[in-house]
C-alpha positions as CSV (number, residue, x, y, z in Angstrom):
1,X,-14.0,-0.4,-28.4
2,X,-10.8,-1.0,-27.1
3,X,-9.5,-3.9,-25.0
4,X,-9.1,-1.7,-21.6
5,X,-12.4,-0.1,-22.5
6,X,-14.2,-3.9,-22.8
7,X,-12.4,-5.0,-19.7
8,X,-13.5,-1.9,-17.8
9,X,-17.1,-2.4,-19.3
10,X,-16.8,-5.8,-17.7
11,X,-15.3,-5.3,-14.3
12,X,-18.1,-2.9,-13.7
13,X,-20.8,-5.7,-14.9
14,X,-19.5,-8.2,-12.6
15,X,-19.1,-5.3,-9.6
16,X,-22.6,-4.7,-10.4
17,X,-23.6,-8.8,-9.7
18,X,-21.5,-9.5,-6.6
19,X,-23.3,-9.0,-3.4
20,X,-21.8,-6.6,-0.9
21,X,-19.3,-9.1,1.8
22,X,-21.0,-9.0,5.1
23,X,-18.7,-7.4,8.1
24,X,-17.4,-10.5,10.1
25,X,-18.5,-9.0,13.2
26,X,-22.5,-9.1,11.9
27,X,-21.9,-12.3,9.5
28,X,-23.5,-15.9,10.8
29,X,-21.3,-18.5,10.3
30,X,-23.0,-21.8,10.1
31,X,-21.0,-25.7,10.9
32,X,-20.0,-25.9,7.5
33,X,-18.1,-22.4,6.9
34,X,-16.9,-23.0,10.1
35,X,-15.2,-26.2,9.3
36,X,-14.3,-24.8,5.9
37,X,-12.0,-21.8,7.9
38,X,-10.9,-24.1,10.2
39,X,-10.0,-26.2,7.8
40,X,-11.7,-29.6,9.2
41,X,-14.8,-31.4,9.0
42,X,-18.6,-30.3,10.1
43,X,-18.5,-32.9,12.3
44,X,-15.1,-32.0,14.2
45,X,-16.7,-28.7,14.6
46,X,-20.7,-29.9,15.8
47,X,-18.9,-32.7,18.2
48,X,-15.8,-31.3,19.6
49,X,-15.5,-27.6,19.3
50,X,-19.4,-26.4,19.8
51,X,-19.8,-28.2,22.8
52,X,-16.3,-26.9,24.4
53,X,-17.7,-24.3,27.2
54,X,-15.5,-21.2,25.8
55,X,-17.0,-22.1,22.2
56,X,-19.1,-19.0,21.3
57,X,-22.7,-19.7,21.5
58,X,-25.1,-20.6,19.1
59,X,-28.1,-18.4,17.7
60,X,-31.0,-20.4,16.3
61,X,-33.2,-18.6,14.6
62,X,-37.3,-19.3,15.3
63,X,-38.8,-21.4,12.2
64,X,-42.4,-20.8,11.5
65,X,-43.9,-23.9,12.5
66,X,-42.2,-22.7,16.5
67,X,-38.9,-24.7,16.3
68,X,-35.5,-23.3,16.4
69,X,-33.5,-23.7,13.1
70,X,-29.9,-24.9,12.5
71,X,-27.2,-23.4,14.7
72,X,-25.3,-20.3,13.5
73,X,-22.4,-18.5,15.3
74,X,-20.8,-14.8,15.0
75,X,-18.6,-15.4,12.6
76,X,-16.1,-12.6,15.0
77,X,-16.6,-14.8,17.6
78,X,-15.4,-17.9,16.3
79,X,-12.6,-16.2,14.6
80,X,-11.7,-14.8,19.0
81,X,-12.2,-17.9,20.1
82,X,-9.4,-19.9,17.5
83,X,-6.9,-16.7,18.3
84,X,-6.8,-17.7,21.8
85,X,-5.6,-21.0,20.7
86,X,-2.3,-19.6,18.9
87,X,0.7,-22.4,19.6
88,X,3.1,-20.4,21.8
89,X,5.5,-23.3,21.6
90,X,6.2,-23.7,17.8
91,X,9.7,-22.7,17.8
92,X,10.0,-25.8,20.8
93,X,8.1,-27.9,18.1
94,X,10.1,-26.8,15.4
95,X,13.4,-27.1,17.2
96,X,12.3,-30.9,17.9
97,X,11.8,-31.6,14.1
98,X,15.2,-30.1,13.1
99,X,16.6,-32.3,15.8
100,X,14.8,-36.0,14.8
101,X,15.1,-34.8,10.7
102,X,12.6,-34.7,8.4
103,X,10.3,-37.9,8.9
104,X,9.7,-39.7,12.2
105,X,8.9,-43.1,12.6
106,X,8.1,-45.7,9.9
107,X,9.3,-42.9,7.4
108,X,6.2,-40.5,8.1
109,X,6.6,-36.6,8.5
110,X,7.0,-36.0,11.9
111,X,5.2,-32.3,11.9
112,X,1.9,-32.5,13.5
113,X,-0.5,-30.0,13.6
């Protein structure tokens, strides 16, 4: 067998093991992947973003004893809701930066985000 023929054989076995990606606008995002694509902690996300009015809300899924279970949110959703939040004033931001150099005070990078 050749080398191209035993990586083909192998692509196809792992294609075979991978699950399907669910479609962002049916996928159920939960704190934590949240966080992860935001790029901050669960707790940022549970304390200061969920409870924000425009935050999309929550589905919790019934459990079987009659409770609701952990929050999730339409992945979509989220990703709408962090779009509206683009900086339109980077380039003023920027601009600032070039202006004061490359560290602020006490010698620390002066670029916030």
């Amino acid at each position: 067998m050749t080398d191209t023929a035993l990586i083909d054989q192998l692509a196809a076995a792992v294609a075979a093991r991978i699950s399907p990606a669910i479609p962002l606008e049916f996928d159920l995002w939960s704190a934590a992947e949240i966080a992860a694509w935001l790029k901050v902690g669960t707790d940022q996300v549970l304390e200061r973003y969920a409870p924000l009015p425009d935050f999309p809300k929550a589905i919790r899924l019934p459990t079987p004893d009659g409770g609701r279970g952990r929050p999730r949110w339409k992945a979509a959703e989220v990703i709408a809701w962090a779009e509206k939040y683009k900086d339109s004033t980077g380039a003023a931001r920027n601009q600032k930066h070039e202006a004061r150099g490359a560290t602020g005070n006490r010698g620390r990078l002066a670029l916030r985000d």
